[in-house]
Biopython code that builds the backbone (N, CA, C, O; Angstrom):
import numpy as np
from Bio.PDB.StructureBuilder import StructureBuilder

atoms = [
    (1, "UNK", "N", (134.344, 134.882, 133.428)),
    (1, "UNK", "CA", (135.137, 134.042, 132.568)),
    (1, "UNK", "C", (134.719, 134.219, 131.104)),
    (1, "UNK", "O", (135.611, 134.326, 130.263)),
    (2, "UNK", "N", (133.819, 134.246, 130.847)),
    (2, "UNK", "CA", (133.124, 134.860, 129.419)),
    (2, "UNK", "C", (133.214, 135.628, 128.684)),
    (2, "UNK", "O", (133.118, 135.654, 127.457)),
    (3, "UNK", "N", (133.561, 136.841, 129.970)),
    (3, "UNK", "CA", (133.951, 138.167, 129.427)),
    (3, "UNK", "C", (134.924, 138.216, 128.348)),
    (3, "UNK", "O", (134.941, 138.833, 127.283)),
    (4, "UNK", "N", (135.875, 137.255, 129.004)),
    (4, "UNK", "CA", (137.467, 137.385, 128.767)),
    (4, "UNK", "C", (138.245, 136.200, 128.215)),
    (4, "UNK", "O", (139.459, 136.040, 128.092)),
    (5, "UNK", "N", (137.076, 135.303, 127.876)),
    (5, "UNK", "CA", (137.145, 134.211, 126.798)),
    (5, "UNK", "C", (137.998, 133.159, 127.671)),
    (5, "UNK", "O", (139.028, 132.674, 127.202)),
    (6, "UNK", "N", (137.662, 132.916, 128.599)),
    (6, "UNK", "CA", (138.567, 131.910, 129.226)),
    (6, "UNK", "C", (137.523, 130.352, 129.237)),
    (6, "UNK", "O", (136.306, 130.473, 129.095)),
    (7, "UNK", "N", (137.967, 129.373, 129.364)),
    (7, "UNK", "CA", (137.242, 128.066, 129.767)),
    (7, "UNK", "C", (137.624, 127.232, 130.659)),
    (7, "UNK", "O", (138.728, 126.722, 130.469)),
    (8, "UNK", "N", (137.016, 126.917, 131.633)),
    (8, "UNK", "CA", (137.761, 125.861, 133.075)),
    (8, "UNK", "C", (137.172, 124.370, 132.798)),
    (8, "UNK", "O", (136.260, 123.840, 132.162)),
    (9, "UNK", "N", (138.128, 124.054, 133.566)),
    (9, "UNK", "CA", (137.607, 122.480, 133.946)),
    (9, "UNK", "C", (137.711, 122.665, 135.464)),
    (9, "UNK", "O", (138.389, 123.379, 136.203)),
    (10, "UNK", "N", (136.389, 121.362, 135.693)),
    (10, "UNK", "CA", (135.940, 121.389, 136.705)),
    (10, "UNK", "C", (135.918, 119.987, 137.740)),
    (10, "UNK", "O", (135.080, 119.107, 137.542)),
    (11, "UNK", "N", (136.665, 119.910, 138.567)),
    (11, "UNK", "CA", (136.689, 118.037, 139.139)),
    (11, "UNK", "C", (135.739, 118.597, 140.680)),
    (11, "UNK", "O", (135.892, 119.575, 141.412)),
    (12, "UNK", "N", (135.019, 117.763, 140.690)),
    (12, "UNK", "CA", (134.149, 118.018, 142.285)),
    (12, "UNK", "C", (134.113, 116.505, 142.582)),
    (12, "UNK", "O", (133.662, 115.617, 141.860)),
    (13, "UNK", "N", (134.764, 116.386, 143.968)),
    (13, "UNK", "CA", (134.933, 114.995, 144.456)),
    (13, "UNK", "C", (134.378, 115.048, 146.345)),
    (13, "UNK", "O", (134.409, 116.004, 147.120)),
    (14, "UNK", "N", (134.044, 114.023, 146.510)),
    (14, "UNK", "CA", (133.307, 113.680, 147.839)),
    (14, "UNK", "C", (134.096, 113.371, 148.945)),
    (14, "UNK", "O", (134.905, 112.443, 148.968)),
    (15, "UNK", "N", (133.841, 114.233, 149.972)),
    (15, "UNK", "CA", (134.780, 113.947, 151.095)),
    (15, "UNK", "C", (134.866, 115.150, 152.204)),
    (15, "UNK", "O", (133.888, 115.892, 152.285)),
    (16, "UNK", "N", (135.708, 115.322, 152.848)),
    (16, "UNK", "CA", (136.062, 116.408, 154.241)),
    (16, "UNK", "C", (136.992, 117.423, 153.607)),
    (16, "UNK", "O", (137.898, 117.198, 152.805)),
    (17, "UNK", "N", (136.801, 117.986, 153.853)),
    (17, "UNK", "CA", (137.836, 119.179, 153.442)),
    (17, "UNK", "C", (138.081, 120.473, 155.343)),
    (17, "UNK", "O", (137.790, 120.304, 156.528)),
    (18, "UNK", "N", (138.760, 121.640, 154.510)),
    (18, "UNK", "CA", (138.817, 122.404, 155.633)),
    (18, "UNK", "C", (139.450, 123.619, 155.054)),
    (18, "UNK", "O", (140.629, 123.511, 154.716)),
    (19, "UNK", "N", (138.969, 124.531, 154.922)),
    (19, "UNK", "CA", (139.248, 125.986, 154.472)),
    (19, "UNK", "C", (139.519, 126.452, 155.766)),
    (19, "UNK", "O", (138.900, 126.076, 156.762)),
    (20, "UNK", "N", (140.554, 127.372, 155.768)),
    (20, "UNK", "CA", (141.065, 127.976, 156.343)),
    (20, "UNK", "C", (141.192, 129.864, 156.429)),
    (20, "UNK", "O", (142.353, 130.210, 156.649)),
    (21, "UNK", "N", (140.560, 130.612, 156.340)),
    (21, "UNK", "CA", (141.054, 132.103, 155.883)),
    (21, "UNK", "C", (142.481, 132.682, 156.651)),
    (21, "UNK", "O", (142.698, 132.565, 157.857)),
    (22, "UNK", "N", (143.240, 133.224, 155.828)),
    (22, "UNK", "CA", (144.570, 133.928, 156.465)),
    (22, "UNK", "C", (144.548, 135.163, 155.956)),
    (22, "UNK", "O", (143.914, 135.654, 155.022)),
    (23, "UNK", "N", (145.555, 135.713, 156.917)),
    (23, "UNK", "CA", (146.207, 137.059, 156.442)),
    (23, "UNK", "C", (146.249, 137.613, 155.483)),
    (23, "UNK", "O", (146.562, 136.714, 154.703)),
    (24, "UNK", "N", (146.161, 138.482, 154.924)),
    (24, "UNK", "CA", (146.160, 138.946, 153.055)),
    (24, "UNK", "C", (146.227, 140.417, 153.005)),
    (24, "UNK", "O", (145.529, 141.294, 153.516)),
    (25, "UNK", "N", (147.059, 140.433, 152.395)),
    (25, "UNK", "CA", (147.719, 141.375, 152.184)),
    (25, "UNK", "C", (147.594, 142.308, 150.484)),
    (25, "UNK", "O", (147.186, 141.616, 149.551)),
    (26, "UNK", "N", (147.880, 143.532, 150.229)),
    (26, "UNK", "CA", (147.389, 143.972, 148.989)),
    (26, "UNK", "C", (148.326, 143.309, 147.986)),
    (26, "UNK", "O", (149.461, 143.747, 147.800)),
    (27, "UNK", "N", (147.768, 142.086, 147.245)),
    (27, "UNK", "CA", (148.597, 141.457, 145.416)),
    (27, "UNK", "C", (148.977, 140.604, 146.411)),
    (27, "UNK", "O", (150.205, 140.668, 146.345)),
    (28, "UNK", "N", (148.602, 139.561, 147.621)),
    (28, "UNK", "CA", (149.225, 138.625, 147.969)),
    (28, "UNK", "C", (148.029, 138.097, 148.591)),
    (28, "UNK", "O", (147.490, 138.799, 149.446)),
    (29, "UNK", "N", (147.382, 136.647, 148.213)),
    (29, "UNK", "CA", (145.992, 136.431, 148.687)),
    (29, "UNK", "C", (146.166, 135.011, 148.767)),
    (29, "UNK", "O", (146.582, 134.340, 147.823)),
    (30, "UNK", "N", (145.765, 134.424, 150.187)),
    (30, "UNK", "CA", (146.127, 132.915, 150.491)),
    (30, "UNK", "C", (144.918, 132.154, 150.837)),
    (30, "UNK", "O", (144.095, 132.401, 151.718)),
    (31, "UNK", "N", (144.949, 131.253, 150.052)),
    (31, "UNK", "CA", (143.793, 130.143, 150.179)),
    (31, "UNK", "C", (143.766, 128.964, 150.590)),
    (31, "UNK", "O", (143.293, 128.060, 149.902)),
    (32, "UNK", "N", (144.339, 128.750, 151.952)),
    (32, "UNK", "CA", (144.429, 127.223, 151.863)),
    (32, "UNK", "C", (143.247, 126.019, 152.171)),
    (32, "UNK", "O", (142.380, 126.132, 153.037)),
    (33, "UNK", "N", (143.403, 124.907, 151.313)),
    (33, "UNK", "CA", (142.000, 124.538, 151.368)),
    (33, "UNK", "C", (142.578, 122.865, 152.088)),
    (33, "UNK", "O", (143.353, 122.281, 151.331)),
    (34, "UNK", "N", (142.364, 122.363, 152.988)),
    (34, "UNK", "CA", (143.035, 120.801, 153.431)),
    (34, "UNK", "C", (142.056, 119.787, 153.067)),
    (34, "UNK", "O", (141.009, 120.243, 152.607)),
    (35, "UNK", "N", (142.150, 118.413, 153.169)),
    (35, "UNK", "CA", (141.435, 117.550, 153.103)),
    (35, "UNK", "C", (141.399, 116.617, 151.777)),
    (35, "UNK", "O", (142.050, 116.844, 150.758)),
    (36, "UNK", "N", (140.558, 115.575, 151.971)),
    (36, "UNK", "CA", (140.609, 114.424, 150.837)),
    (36, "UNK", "C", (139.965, 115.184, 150.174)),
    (36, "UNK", "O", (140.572, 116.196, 149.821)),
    (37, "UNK", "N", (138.848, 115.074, 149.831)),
    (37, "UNK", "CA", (137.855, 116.023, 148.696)),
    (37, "UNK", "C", (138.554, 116.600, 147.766)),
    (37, "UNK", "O", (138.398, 116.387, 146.564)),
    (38, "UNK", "N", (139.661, 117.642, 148.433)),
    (38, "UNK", "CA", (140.010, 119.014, 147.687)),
    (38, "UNK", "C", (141.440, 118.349, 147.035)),
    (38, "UNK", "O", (141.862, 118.786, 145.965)),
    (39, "UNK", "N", (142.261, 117.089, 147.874)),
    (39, "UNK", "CA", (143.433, 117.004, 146.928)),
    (39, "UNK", "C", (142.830, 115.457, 145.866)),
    (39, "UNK", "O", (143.561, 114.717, 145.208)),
    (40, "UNK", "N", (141.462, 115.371, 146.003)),
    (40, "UNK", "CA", (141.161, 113.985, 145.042)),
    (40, "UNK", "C", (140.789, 115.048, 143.993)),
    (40, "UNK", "O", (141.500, 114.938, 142.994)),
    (41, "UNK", "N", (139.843, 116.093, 143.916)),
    (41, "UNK", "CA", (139.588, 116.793, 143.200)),
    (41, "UNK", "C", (140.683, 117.226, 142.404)),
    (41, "UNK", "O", (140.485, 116.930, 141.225)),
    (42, "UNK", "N", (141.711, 117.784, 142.584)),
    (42, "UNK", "CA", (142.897, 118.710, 142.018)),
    (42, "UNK", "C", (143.582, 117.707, 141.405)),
    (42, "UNK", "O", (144.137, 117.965, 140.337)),
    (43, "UNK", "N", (143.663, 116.494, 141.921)),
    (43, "UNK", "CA", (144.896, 115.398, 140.992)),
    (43, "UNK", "C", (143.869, 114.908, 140.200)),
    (43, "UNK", "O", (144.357, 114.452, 139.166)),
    (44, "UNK", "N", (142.279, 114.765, 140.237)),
    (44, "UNK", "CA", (141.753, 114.208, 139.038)),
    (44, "UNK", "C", (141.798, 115.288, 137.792)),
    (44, "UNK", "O", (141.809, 114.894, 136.626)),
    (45, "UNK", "N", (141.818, 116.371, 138.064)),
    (45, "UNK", "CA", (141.924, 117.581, 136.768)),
    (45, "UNK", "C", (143.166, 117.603, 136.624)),
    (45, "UNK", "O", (143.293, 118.076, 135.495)),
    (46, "UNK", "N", (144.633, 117.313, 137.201)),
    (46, "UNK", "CA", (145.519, 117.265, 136.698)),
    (46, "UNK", "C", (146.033, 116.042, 136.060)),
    (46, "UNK", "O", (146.458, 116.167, 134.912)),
    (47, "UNK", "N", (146.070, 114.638, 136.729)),
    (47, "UNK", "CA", (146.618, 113.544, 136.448)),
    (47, "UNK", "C", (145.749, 112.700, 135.880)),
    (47, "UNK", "O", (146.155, 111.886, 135.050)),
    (48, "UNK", "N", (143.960, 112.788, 136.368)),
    (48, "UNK", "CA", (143.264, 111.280, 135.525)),
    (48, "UNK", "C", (143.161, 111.440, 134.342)),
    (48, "UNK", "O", (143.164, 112.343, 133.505)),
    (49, "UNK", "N", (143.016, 109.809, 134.469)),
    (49, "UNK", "CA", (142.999, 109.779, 132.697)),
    (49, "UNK", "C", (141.379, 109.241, 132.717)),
    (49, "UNK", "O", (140.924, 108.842, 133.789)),
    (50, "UNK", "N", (140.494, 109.244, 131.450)),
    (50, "UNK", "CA", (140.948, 110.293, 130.371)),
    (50, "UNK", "C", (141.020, 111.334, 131.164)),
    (50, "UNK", "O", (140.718, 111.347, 132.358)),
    (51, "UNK", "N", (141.564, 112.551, 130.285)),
    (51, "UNK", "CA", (141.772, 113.878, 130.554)),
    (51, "UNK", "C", (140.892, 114.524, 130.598)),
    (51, "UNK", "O", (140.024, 114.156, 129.807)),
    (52, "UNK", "N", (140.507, 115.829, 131.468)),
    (52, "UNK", "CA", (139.592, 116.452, 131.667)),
    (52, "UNK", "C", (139.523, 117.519, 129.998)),
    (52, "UNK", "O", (140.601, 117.928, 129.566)),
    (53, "UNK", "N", (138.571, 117.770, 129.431)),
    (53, "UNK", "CA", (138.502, 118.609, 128.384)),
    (53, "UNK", "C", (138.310, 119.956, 128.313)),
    (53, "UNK", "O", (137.098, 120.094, 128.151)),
    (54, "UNK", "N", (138.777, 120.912, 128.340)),
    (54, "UNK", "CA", (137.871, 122.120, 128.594)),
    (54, "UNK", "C", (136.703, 122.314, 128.298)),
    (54, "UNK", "O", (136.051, 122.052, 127.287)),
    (55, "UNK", "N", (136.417, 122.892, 129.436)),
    (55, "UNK", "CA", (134.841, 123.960, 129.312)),
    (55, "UNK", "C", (133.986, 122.211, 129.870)),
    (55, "UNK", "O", (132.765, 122.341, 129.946)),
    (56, "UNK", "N", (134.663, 120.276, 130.337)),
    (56, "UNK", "CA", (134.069, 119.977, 131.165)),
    (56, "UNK", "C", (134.123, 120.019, 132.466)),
    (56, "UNK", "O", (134.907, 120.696, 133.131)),
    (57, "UNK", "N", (133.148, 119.173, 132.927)),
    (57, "UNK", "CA", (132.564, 119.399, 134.975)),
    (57, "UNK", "C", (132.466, 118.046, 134.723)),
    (57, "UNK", "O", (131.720, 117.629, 133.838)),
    (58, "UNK", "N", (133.349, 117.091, 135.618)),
    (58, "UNK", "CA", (133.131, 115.602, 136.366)),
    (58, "UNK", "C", (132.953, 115.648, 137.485)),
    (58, "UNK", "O", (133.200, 116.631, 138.183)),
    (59, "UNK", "N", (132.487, 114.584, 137.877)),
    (59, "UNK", "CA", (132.428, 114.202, 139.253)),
    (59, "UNK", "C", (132.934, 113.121, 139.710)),
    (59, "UNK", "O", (132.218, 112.124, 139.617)),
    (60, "UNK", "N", (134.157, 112.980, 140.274)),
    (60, "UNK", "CA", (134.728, 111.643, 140.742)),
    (60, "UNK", "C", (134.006, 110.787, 141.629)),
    (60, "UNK", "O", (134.027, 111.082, 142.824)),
    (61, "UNK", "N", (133.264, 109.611, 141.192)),
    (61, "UNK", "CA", (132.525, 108.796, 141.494)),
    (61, "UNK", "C", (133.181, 108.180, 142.976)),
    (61, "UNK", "O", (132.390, 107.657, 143.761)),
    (62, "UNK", "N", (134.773, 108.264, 143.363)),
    (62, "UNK", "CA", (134.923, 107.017, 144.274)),
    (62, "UNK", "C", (134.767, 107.980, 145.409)),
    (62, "UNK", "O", (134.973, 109.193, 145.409)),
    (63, "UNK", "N", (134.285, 107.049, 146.562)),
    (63, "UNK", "CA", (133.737, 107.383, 148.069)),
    (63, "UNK", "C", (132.249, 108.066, 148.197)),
    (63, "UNK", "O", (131.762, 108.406, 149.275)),
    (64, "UNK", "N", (131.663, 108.198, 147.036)),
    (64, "UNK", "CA", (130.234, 108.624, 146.932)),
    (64, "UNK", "C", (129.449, 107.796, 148.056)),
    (64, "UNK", "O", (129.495, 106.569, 148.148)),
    (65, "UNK", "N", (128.786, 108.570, 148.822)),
    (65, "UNK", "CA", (127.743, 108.036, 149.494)),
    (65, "UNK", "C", (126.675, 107.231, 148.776)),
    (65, "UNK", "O", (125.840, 107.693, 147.999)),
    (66, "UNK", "N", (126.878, 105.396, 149.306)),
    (66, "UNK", "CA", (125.428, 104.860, 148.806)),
    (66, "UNK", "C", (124.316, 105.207, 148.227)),
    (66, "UNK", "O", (123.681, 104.726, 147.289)),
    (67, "UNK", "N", (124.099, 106.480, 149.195)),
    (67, "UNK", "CA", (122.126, 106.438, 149.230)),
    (67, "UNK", "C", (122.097, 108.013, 148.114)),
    (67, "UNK", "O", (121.134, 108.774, 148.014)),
    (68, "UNK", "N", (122.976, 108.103, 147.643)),
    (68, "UNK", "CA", (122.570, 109.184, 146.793)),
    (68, "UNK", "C", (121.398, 108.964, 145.321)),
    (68, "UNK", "O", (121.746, 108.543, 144.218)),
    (69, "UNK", "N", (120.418, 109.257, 145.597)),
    (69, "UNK", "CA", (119.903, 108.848, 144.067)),
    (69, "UNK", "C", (119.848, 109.933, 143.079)),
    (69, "UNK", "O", (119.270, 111.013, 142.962)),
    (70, "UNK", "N", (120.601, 109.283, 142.477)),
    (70, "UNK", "CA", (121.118, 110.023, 140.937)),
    (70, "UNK", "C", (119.649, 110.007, 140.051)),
    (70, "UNK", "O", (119.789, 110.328, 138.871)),
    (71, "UNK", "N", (118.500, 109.728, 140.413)),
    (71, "UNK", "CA", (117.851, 109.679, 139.475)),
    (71, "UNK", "C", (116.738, 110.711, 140.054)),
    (71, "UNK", "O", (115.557, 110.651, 139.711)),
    (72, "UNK", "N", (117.296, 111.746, 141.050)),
    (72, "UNK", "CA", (116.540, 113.022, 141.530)),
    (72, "UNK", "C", (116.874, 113.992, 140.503)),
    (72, "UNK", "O", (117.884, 114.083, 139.806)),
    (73, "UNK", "N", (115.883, 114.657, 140.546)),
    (73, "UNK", "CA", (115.886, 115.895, 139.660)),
    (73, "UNK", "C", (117.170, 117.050, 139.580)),
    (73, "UNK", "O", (117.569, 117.714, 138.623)),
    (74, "UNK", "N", (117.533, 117.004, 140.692)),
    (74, "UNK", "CA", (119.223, 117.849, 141.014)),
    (74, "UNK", "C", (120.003, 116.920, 140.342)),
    (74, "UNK", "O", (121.110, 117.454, 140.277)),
    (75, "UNK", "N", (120.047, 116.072, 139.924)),
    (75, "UNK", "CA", (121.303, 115.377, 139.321)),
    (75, "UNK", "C", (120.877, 114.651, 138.112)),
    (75, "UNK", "O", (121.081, 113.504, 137.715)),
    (76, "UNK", "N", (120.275, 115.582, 137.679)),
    (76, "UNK", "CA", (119.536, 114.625, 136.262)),
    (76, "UNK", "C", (120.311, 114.937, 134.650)),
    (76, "UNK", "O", (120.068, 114.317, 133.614)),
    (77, "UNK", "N", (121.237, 116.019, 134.816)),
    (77, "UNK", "CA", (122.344, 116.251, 134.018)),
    (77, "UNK", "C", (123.836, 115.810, 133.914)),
    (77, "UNK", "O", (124.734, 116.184, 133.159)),
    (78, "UNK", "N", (123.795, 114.623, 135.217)),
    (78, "UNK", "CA", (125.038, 113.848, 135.086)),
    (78, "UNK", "C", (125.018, 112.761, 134.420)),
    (78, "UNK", "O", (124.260, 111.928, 134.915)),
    (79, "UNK", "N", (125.570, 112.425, 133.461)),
    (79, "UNK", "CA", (125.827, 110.948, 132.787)),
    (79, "UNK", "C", (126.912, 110.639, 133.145)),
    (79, "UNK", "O", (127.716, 111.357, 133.740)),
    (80, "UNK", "N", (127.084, 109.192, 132.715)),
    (80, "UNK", "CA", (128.118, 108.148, 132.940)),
    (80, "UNK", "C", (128.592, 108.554, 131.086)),
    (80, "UNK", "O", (127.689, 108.513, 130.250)),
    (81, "UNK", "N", (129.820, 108.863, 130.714)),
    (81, "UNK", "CA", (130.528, 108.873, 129.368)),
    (81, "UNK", "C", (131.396, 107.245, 129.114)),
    (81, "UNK", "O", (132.485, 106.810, 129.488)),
    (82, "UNK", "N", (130.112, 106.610, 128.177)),
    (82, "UNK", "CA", (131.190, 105.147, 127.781)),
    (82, "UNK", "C", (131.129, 104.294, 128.967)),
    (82, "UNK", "O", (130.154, 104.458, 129.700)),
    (83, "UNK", "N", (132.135, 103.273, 129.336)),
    (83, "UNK", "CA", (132.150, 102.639, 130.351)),
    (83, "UNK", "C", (133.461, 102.741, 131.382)),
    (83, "UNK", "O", (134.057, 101.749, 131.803)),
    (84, "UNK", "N", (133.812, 104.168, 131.721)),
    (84, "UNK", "CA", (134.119, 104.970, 132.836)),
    (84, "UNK", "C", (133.323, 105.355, 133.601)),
    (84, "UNK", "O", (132.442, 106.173, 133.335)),
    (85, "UNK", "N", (133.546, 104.717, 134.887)),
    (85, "UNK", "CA", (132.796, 104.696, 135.458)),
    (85, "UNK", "C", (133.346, 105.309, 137.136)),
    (85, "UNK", "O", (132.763, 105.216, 138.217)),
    (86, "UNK", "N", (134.636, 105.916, 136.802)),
    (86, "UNK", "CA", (135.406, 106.776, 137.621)),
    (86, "UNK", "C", (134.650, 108.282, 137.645)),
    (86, "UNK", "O", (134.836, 109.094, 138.551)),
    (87, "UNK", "N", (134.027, 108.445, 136.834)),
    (87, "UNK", "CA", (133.407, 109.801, 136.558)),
    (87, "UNK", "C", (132.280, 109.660, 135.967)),
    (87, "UNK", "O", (131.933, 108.757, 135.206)),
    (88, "UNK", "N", (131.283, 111.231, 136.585)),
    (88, "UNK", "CA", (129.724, 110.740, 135.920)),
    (88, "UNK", "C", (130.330, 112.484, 135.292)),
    (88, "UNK", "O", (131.275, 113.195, 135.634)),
    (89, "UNK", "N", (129.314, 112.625, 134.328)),
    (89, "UNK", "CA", (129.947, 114.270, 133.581)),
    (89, "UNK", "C", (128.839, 114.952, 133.684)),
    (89, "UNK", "O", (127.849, 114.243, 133.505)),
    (90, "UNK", "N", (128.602, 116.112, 133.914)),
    (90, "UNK", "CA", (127.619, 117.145, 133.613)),
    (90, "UNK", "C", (127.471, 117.661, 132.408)),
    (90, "UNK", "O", (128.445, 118.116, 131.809)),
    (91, "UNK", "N", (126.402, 117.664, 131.953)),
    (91, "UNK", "CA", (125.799, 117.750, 130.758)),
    (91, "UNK", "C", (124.692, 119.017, 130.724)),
    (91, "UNK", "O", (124.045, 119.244, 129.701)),
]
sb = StructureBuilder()
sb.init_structure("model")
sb.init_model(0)
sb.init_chain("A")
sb.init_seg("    ")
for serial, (resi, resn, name, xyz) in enumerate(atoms, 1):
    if name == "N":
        sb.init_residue(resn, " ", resi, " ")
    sb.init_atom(name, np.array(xyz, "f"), 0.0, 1.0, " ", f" {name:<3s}", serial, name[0])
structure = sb.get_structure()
């Protein structure tokens, strides 16, 4: 992505999903991905508000498991932005 000057946004949300691999063919390549996770993820980068910014990574806070402690060293670059509290952001 660097190469070629591009910037993504990124929604990662908690839940079941289910990848599937299919058929693929040469210039025709199918990905289907099912589950809550993957369509909470895709409508928060398209539809929540605020809006995702380029070049950020959220994490949609709702259905998070209780016992996660955010105050482990793996997650010590997520903040809470303001008092939204729908999303913690990577930093």
């Amino acid at each position: 992505m660097l190469q070629h000057n591009y910037i993504l946004t990124t929604c990662i949300a908690y839940g079941s999903f289910d990848y599937q691999g299919k058929l693929e063919f040469d210039g025709i390549e199918k990905n289907p991905i099912y589950g809550y996770a993957y369509v909470k993820a895709f409508l928060d980068n398209e539809k929540e508000q605020p809006k995702i910014q380029p070049g950020q990574c959220r994490l949609v806070t709702q259905n998070l498991p209780q016992d996660i402690n955010f105050q482990h060293s793996d997650f010590s670059l997520l903040r809470q932005k303001g008092a939204n509290a729908k999303h913690l952001y990577y930093y």
